[in-house]
PyMOL CGO cylinders between C-alpha atoms (Angstrom):
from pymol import cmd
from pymol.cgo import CYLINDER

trace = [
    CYLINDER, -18.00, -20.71, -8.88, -15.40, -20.03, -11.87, 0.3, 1, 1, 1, 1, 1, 1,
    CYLINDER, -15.40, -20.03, -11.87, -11.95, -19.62, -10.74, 0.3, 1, 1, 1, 1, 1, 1,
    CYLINDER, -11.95, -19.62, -10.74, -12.19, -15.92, -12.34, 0.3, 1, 1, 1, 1, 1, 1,
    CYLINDER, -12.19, -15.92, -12.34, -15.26, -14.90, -10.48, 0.3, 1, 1, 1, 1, 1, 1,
    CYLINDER, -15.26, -14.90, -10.48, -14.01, -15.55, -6.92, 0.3, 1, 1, 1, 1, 1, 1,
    CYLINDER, -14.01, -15.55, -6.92, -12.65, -12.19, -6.49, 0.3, 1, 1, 1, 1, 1, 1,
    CYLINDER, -12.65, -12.19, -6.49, -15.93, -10.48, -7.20, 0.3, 1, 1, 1, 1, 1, 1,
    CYLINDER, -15.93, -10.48, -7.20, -17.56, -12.72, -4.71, 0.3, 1, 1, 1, 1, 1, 1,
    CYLINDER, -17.56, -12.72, -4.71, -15.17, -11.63, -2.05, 0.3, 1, 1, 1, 1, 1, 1,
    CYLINDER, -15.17, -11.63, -2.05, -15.25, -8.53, -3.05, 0.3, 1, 1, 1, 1, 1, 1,
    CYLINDER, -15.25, -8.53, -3.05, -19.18, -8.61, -2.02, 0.3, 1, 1, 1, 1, 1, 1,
    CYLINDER, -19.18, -8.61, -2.02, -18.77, -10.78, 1.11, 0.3, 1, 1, 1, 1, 1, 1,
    CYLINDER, -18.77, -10.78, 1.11, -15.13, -8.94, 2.83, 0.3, 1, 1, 1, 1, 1, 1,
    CYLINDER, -15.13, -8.94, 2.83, -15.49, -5.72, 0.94, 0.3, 1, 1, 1, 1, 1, 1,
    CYLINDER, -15.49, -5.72, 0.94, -12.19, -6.41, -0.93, 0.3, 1, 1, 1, 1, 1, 1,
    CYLINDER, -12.19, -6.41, -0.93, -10.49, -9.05, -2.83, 0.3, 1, 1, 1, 1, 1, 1,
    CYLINDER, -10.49, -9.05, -2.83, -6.89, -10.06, -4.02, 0.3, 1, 1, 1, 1, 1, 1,
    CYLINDER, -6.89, -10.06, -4.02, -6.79, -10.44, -7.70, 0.3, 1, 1, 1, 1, 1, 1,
    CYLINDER, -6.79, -10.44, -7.70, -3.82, -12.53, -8.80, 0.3, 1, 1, 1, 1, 1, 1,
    CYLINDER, -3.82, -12.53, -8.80, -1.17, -10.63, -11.17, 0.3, 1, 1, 1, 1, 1, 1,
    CYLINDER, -1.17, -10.63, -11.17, -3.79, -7.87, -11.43, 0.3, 1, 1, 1, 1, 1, 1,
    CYLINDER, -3.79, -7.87, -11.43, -0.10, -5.57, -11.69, 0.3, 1, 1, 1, 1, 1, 1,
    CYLINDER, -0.10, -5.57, -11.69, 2.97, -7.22, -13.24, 0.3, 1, 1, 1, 1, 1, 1,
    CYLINDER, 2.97, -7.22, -13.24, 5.76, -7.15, -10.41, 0.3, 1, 1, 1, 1, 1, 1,
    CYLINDER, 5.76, -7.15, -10.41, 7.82, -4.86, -12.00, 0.3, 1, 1, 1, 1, 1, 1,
    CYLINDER, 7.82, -4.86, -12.00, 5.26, -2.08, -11.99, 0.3, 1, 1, 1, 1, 1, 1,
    CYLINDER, 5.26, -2.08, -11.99, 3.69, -2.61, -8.22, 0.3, 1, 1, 1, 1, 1, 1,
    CYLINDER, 3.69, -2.61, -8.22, 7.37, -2.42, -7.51, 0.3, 1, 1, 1, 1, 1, 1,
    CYLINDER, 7.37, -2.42, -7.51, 7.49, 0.55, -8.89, 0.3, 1, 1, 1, 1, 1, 1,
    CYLINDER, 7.49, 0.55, -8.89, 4.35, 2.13, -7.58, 0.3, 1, 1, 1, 1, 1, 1,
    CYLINDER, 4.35, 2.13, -7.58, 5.53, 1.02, -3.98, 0.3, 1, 1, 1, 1, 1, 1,
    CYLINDER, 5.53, 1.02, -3.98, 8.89, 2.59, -4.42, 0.3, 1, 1, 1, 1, 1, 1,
    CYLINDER, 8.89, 2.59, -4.42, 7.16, 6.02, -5.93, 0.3, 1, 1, 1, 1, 1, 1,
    CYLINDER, 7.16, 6.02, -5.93, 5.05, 5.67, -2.47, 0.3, 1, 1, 1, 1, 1, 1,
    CYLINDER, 5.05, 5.67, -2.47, 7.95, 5.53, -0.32, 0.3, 1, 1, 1, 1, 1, 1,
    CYLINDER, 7.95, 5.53, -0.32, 9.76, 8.69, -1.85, 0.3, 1, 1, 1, 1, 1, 1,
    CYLINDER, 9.76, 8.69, -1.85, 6.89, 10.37, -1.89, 0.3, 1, 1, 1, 1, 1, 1,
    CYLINDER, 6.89, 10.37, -1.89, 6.63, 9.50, 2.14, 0.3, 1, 1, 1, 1, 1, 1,
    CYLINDER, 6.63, 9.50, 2.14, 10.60, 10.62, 2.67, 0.3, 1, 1, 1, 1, 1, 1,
    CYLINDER, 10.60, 10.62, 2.67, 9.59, 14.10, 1.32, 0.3, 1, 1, 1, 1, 1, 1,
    CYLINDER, 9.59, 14.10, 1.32, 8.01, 15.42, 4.25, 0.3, 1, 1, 1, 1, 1, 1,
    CYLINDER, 8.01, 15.42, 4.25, 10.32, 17.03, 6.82, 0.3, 1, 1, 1, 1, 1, 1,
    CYLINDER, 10.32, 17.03, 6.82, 9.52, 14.26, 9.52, 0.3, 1, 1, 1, 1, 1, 1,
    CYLINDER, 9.52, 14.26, 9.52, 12.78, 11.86, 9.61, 0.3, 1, 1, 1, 1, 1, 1,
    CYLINDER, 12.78, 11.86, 9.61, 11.20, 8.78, 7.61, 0.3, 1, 1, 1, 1, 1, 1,
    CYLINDER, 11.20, 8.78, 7.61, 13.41, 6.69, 5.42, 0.3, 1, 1, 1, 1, 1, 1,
    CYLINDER, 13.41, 6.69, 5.42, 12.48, 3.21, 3.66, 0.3, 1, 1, 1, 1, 1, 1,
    CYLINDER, 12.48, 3.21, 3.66, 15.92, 1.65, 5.14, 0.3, 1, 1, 1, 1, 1, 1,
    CYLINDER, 15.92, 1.65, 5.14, 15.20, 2.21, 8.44, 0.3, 1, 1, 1, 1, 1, 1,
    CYLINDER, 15.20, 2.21, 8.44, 12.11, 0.75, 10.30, 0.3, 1, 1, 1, 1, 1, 1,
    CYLINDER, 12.11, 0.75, 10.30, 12.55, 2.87, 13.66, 0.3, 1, 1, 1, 1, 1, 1,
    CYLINDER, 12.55, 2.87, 13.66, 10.88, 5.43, 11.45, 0.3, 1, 1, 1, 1, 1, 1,
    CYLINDER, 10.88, 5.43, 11.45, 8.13, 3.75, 10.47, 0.3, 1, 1, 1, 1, 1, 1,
    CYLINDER, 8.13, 3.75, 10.47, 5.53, 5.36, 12.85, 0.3, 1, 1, 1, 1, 1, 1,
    CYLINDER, 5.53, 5.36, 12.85, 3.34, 8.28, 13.17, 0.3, 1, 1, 1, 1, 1, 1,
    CYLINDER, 3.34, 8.28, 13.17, 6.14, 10.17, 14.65, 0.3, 1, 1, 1, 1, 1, 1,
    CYLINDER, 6.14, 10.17, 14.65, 7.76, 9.95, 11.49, 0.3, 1, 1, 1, 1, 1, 1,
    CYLINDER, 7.76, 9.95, 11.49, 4.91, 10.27, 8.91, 0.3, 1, 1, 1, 1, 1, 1,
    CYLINDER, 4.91, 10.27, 8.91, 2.32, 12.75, 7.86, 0.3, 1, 1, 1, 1, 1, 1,
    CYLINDER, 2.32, 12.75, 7.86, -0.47, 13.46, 10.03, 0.3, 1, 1, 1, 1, 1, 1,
    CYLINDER, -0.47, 13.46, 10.03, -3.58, 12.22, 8.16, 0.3, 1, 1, 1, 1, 1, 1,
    CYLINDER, -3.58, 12.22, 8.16, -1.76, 8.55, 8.60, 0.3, 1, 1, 1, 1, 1, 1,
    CYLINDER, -1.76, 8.55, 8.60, -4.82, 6.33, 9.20, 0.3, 1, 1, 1, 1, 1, 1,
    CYLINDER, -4.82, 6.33, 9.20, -3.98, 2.33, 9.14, 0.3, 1, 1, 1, 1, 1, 1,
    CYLINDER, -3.98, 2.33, 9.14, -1.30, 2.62, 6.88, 0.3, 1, 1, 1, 1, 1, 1,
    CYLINDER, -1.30, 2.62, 6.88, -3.55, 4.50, 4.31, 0.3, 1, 1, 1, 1, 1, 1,
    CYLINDER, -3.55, 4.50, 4.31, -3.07, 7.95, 2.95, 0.3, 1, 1, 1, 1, 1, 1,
    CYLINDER, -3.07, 7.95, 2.95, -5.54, 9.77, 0.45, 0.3, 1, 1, 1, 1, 1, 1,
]
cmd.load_cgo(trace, "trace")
């Protein structure tokens, strides 16, 4: 199987897949820290620097393995 079809056949078999510089650095960086203000917004003590606050005392409710939607 072609290097640039290997994704899509994990995709199939796992149900995800890691494509390789899919997002330049600079942007996923970006994205990530957009995330993480977004998270310090809410009234509930989280902040990036600081992983005693990184649990579900400290972040919204609908917190479901680390995914929010």
């Amino acid at each position: 199987m072609p290097a640039t079809t290997n994704w899509i056949h994990d995709l199939e078999v796992n149900g995800w897949a890691v494509v390789k510089d899919a997002v330049p650095e600079s942007r996923a960086d970006a994205y990530a820290a957009e995330a993480l203000e977004w998270l310090e917004k809410f009234p509930l003590g989280f902040k990036r620097d600081d992983p005693t606050t990184w649990d579900r005392a400290h972040l919204p409710d609908n917190w479901k393995n680390g995914v929010y939607n």
